[in-house]
C-alpha positions as CSV (number, residue, x, y, z in Angstrom):
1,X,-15.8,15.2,-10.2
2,X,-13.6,12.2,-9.7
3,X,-16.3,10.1,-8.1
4,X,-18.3,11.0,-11.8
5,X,-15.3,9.9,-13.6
6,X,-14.9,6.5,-11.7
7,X,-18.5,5.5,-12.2
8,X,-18.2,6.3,-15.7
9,X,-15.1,4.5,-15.9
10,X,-16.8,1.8,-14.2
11,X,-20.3,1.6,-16.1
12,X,-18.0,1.5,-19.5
13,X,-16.6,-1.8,-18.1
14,X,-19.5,-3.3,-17.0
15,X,-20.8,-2.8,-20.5
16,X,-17.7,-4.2,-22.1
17,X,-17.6,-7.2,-19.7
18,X,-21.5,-7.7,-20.6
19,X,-20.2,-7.8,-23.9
20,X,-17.2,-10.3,-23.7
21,X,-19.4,-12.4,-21.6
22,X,-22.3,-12.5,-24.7
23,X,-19.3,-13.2,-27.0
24,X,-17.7,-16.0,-25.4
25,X,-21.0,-18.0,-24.5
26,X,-22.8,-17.0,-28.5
27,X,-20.7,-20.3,-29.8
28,X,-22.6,-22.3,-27.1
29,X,-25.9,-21.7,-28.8
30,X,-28.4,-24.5,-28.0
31,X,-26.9,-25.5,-24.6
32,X,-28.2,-24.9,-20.9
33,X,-24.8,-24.4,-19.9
34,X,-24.7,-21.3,-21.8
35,X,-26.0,-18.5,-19.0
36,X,-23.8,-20.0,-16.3
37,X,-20.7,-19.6,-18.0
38,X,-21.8,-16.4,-18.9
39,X,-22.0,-15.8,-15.6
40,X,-18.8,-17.3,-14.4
41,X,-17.0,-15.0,-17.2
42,X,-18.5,-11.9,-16.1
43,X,-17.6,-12.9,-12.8
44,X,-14.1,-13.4,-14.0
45,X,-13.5,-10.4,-15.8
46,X,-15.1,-7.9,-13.8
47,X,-12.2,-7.2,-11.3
48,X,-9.5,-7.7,-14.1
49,X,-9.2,-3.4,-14.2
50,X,-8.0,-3.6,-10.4
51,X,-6.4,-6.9,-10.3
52,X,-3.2,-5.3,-9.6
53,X,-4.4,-3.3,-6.3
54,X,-6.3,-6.3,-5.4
55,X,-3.1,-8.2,-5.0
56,X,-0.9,-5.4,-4.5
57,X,-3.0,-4.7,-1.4
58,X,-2.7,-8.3,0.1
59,X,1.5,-8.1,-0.3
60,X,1.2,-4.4,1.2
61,X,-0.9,-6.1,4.0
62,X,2.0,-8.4,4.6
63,X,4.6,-5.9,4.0
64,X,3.0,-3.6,7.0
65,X,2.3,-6.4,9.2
66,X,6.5,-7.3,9.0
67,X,7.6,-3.6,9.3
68,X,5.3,-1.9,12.1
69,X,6.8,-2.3,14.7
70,X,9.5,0.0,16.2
71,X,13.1,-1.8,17.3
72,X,13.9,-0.1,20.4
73,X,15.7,-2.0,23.6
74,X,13.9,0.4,26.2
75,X,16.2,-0.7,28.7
76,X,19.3,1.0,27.1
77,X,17.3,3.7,25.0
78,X,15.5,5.5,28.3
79,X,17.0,9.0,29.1
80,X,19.5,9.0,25.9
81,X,19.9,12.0,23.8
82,X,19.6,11.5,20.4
83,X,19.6,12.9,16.2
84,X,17.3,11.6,13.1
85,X,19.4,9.7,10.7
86,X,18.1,10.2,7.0
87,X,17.9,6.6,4.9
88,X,17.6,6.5,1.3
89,X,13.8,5.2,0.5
90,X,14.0,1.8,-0.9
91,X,11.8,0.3,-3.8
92,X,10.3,-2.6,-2.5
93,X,10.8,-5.4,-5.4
94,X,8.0,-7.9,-6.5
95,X,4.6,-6.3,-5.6
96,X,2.2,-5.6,-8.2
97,X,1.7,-2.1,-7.4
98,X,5.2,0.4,-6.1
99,X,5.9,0.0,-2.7
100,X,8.3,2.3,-1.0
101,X,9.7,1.9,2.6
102,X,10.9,4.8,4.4
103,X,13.5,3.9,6.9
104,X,13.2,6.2,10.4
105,X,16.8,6.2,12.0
106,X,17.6,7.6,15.5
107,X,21.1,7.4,16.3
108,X,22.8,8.5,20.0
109,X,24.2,12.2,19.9
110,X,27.6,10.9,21.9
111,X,28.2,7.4,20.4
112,X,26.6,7.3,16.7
113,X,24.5,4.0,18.2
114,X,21.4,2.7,16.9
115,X,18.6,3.5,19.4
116,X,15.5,3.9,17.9
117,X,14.4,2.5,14.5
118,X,11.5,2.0,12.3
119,X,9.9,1.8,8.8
120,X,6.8,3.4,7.0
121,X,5.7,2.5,4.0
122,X,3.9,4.1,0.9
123,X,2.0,2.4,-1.7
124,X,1.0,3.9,-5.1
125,X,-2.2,3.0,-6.9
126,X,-2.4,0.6,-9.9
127,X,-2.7,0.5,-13.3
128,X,-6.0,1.3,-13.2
129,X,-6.1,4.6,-10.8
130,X,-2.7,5.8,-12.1
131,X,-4.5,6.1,-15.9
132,X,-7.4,7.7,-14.7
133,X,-5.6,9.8,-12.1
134,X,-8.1,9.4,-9.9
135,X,-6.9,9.2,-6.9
136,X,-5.0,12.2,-5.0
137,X,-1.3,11.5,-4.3
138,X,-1.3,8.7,-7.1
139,X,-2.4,6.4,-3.9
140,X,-4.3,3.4,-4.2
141,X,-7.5,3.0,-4.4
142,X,-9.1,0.0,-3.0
143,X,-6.8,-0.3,0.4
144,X,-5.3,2.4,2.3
145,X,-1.5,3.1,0.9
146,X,0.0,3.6,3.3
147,X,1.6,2.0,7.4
148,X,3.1,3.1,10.3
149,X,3.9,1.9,13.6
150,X,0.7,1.3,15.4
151,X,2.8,3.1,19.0
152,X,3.4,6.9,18.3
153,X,7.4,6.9,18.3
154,X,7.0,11.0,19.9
155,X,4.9,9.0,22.6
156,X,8.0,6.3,23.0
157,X,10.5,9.0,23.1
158,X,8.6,11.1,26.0
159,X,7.7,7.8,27.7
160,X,11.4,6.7,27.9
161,X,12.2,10.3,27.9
162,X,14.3,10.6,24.6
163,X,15.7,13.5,24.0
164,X,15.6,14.2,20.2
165,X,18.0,16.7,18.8
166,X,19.0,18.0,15.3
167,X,21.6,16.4,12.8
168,X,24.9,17.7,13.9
169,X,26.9,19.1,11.3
């Protein structure tokens, strides 16, 4: 049903870009410029409705390729006993479309020390897919929402073997 609704959605813009396009280039009447800059303003307009995932998308690209890594001196971590340390989320400011990174915290049992740490981050879908509801989750819906560490931190921690515990009280 949703793939109806989004070429519905997407066969009424054609029709109004089609439209704008006719309307802008009618006051050119007589000229053989008119069907190229027809063209150029269909061109223009047609990727207006996802504008915002389209750069939203290129920032969360950047955004992922700064926070995928996982901060870990293997030297000092290997064989240490350690507890997950919740973070508060954090809105990511100045991206088109809401960006939320998710620090991952894993402290030493013993000492309270920094060990392990990483970030994930979520992305929610733009204007566009957020009015139509579209997509499931609210995610986006030209580039995948969402980044992790490309290692599997359970693979680091039995590599190095981390012992992971739960929060103390």
């Amino acid at each position: 049903m949703t793939g109806f609704l989004l070429l519905f959605a997407l066969a009424i813009w054609v029709a109004i870009d089609t439209s704008l396009s006719v309307f802008v280039t009618t006051r050119l009447a007589g000229t053989e410029w008119r069907v190229p800059i027809a063209i150029v303003v269909f061109a223009v307009l047609l990727p207006l409705p996802l504008i915002d995932e389209i750069v939203g998308g290129q920032q969360f690209k950047q955004l992922c390729k700064e926070n995928s890594t996982i901060q870990v001196d293997r030297a000092t971590a290997s064989g240490r006993t350690v507890y997950f340390d919740p973070q508060q989320n954090v809105d990511v400011k100045g991206t088109w479309v809401r960006v939320v990174l998710q620090p991952k915290r894993f402290v030493d049992a013993t000492t309270g020390q920094l060990v392990v740490s990483y970030n994930t981050l979520i992305a929610a879908g733009g204007r566009f897919s957020q009015a139509l509801a579209i997509s499931e989750g609210g995610m986006p819906i030209t580039f995948d929402g969402s980044c992790r560490p490309t290692e599997n931190p359970k693979d680091l921690f039995k590599s190095l073997d981390i012992k992971a515990l739960d929060r103390p009280n």
